[in-house]
C-alpha positions as CSV (number, residue, x, y, z in Angstrom):
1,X,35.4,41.7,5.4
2,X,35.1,39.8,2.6
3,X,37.4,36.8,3.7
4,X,35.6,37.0,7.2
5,X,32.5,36.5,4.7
6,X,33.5,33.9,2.7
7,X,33.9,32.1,5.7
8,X,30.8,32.5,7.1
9,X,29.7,31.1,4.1
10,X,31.9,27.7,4.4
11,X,30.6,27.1,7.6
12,X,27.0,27.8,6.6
13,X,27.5,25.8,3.5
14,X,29.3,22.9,6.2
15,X,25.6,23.3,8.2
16,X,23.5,23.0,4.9
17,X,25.5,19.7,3.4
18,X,25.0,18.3,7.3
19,X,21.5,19.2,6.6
20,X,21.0,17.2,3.3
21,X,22.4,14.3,4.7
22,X,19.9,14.1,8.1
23,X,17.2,15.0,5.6
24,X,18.1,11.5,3.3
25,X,18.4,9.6,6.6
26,X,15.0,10.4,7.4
27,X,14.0,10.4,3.8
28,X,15.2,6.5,4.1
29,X,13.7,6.2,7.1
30,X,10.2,7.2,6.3
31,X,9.8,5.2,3.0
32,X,12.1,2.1,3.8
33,X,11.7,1.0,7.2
34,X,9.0,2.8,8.6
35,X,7.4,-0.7,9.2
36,X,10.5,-1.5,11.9
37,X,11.7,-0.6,15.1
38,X,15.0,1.8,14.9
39,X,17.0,-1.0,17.0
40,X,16.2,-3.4,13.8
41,X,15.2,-1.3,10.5
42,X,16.6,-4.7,8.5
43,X,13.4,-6.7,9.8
44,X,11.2,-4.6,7.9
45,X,12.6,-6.2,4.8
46,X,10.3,-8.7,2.7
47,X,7.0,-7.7,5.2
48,X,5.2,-5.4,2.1
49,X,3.7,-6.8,-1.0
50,X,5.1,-5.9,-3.9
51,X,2.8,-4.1,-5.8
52,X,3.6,-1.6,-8.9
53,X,1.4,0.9,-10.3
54,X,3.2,2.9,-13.9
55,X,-0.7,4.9,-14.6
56,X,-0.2,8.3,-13.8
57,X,-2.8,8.9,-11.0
58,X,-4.2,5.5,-11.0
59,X,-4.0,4.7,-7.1
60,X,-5.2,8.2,-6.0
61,X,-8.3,7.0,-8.2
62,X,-8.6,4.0,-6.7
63,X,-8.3,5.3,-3.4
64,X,-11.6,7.3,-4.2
65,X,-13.6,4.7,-5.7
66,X,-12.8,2.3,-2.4
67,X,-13.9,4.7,-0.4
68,X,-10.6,6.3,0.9
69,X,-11.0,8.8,3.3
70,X,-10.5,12.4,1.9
71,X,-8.2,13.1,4.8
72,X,-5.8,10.1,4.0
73,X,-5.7,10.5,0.0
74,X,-5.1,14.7,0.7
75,X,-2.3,13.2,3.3
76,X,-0.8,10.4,0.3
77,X,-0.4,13.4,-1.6
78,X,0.7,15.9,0.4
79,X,3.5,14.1,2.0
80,X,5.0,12.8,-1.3
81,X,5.1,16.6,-2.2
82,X,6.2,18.0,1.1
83,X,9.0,15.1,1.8
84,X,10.7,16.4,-1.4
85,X,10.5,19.9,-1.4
86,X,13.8,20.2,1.2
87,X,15.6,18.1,-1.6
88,X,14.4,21.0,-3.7
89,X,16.2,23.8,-1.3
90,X,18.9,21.9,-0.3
91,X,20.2,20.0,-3.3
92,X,21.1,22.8,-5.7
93,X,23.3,24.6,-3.2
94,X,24.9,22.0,-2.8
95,X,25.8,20.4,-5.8
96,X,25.3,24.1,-7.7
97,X,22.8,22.9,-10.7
98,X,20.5,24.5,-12.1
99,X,16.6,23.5,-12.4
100,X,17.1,20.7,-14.9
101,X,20.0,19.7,-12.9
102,X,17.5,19.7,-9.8
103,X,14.7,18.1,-11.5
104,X,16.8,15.0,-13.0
105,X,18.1,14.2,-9.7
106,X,14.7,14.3,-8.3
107,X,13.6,12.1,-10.5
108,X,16.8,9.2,-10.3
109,X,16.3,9.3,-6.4
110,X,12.7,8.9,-6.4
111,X,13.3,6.1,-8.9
112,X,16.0,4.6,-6.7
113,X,13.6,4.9,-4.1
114,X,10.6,2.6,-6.1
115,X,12.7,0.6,-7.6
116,X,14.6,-0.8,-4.6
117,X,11.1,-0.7,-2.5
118,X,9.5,-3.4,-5.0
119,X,13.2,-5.5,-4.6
120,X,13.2,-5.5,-1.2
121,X,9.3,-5.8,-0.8
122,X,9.6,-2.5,1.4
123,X,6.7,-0.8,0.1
124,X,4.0,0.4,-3.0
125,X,6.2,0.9,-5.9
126,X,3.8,3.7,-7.6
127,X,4.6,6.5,-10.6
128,X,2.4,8.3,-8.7
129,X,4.7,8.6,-5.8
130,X,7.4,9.7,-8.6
131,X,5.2,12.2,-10.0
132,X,4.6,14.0,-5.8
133,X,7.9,13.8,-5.0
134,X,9.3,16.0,-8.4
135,X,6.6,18.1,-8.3
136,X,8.1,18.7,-4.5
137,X,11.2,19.0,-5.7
138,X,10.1,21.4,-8.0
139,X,8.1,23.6,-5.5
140,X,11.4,23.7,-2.9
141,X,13.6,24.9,-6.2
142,X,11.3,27.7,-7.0
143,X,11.2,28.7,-3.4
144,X,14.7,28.6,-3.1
145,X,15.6,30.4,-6.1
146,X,12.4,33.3,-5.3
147,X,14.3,33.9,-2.1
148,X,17.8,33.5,-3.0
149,X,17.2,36.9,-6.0
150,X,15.5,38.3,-3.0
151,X,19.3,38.6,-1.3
152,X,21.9,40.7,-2.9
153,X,24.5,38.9,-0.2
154,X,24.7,35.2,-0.8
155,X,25.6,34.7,2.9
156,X,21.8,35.9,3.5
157,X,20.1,33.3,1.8
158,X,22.1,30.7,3.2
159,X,20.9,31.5,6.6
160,X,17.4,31.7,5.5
161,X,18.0,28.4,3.5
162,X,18.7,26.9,6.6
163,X,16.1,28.5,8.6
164,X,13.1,27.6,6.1
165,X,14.5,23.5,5.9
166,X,15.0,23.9,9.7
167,X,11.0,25.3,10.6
168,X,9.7,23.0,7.4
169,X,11.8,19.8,9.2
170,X,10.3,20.9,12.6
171,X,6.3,20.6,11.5
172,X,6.9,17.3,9.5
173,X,8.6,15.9,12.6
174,X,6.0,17.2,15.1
175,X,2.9,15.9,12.5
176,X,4.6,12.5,12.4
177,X,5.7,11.9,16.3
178,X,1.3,12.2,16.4
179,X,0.4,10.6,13.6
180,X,3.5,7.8,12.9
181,X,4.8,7.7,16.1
182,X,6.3,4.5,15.7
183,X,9.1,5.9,13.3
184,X,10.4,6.9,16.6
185,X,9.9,3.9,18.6
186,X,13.9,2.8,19.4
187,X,12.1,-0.9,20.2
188,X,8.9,-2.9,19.5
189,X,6.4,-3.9,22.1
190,X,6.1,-7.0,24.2
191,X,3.1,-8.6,24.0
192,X,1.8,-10.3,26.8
193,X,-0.1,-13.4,26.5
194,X,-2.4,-15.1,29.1
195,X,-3.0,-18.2,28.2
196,X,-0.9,-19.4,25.1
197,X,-1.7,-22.5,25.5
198,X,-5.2,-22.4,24.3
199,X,-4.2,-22.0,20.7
200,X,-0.2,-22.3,21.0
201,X,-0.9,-25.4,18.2
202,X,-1.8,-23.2,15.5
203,X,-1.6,-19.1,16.4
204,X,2.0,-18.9,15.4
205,X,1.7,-20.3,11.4
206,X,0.5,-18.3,8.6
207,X,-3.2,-17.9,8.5
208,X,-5.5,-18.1,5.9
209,X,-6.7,-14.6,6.0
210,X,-7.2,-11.9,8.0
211,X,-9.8,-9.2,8.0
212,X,-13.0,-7.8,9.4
213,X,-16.1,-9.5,10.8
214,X,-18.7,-8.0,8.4
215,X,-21.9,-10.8,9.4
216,X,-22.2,-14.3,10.4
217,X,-25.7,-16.2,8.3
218,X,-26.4,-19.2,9.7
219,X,-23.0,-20.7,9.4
220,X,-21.5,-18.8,6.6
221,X,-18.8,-16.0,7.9
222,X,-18.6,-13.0,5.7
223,X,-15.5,-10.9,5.8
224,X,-13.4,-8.0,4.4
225,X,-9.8,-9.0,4.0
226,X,-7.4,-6.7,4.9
227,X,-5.8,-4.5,2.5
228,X,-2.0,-4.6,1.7
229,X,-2.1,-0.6,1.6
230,X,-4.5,2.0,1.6
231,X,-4.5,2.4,-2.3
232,X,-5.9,-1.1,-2.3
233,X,-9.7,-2.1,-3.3
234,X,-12.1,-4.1,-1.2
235,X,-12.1,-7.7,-1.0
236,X,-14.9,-9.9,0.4
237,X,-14.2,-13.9,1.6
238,X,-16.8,-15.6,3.2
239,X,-15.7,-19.0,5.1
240,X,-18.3,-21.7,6.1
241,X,-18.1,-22.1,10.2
242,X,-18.3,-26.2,10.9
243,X,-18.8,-28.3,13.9
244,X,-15.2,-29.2,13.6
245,X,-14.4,-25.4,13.2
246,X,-12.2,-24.3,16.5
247,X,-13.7,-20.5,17.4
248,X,-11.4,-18.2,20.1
249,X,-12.1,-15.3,20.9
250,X,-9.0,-13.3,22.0
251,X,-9.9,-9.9,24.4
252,X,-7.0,-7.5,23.3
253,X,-5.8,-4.6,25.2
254,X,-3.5,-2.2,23.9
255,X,-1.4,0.9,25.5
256,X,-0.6,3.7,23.1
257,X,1.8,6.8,23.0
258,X,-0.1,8.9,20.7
259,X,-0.8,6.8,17.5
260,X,1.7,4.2,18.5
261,X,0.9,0.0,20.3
262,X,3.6,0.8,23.1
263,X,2.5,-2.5,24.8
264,X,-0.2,-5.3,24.5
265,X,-2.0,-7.7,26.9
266,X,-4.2,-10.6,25.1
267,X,-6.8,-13.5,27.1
268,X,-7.9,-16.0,24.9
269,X,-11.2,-18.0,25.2
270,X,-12.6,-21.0,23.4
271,X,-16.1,-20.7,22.3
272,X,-18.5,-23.3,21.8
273,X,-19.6,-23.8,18.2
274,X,-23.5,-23.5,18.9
275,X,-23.1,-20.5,21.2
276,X,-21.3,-18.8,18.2
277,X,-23.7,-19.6,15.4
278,X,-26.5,-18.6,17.3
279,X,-24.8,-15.6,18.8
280,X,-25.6,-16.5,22.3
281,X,-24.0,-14.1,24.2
282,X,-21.5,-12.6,21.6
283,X,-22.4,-9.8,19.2
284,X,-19.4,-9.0,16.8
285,X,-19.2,-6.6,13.9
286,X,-17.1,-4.4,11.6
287,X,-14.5,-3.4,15.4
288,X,-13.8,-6.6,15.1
289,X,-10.9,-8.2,13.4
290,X,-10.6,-11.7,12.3
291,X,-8.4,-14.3,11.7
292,X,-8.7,-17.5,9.9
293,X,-6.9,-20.9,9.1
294,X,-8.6,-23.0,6.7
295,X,-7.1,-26.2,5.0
296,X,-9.0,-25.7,1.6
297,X,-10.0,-22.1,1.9
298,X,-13.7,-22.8,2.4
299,X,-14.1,-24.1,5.7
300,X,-12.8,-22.3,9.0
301,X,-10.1,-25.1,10.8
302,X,-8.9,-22.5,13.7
303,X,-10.7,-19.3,13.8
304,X,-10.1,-15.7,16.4
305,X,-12.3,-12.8,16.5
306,X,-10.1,-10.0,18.3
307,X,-12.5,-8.1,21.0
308,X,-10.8,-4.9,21.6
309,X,-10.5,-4.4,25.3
310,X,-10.3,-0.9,26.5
């Protein structure tokens, strides 16, 4: 009995070290290259800013003083905390250490994890993030250890081991195919283009900025730039709209699977400077995004307001 035990317990232990690997895959997947397409992580290289926060709490208060939703900063935190606390079940079973043990290695592979995201311009680098992800850590290595004095046979609370990072795996997975479905996207979208040629001269080059139409007066455009991340503050630009100024208007059409562009159709139009200024015929506001090339940074050269199609 006992040998046919032990055994069991090889082959559970075989299923929990399997386990921990699929969960650092995914770990990888969701804070390296959850910008690109599974068929082409390496493109998501080099697209973030590198930004780096070392106050304690410092983004989450930023977050609430630009306005944040509540529902996004409670998700920020949560999912630092909830991505960490199979480490904290999984971990010490396999490599046997104790709660220091646990809580140093959190804290080197969260590290590892911000420090190569501000090399590689893959994401935030924040000590916030560090501080979530230990404290998740944390929370999975007093579950697991709760449980495991719970069992008098070790084989016990290897199955439930299993069976709690198994159900815990199952909800993030299910939240995230809604909410991020493109982490599961094998392939990025075509976008289909009408009529190229309208703007092919300039839509391809970096712009200016990009942003939201917040009010055209007289010919000064005010907008919000878009923000890097969501722990970012507001920032206003207004550009002056000239009689040189090229203005398109591109009629974008999307098709989602859940929270995911699965396809996209644009139609551009050109728009006649006094028509715009005046607002002849066009209302825009905050639905619309805008994007800008400007030689000085001042005055609008090439200008598209995106009109969301449905």
């Amino acid at each position: 009995m006992e040998n046919q035990n032990k055994s069991y317990e090889k082959i559970l232990l075989g299923c929990i070290g399997i386990l921990f690997i699929l969960y650092i895959l995914f770990l990888l997947r969701i804070t390296f290259f959850k910008q690109a397409a599974l068929n082409n992580l390496l493109s998501a290289v080099g697209t973030s800013e590198r930004t780096i926060s070392i106050i304690p709490f410092k983004s989450i208060y930023d977050m609430v003083i630009s306005n944040t939703s509540i529902g996004r900063i409670i998700e920020n935190v949560l999912g630092n905390v909830i991505l960490f606390i199979p480490f904290g079940i999984l971990f010490p079973i396999i490599s046997e250490k104790e709660q220091k043990g646990v809580l140093c290695a959190a804290i080197v592979f969260s590290l590892s994890i911000e420090i190569i995201q501000f090399i590689l311009a893959l994401g935030s680098t924040d000590i916030d993030d560090l501080i979530f992800n230990v404290a998740g850590a944390y929370i999975g290595h007093i579950i697991s250890d709760k449980i495991k004095r719970q069992f008098k046979s070790y084989t016990h609370f290897l199955i439930t081991a299993i069976f709690m990072t198994v159900i815990l795996g199952s909800g993030v997975l299910g939240y995230l195919f809604v909410r991020q479905t493109d982490l599961f996207i094998v392939s990025g979208y075509d976008v289909v283009v009408e009529n190229k040629e309208l703007v092919e001269t300039f839509i391809d080059t970096p712009v200016t900025a990009a942003g939201k139409y917040i009010k055209l007066d007289n010919c000064i455009l005010k907008i919000e730039k878009s923000a890097a991340s969501a722990k970012d503050i507001r920032d206003f630009k207004e550009f002056e709209i000239t009689e040189n100024s090229q203005i398109f208007i591109c009629y974008d059409r999307m098709e989602y699977l859940f929270s995911t562009i699965k396809g996209e159709y644009q139609r551009y139009e050109k728009v006649n400077y006094d028509d715009f200024i005046s607002q002849t015929g066009y209302q825009f506001d905050r639905n619309n995004n805008v994007r800008i090339w400007s030689d000085d940074g001042d005055k609008v050269e090439y200008i598209v307001i995106i009109e969301w199609v449905e």
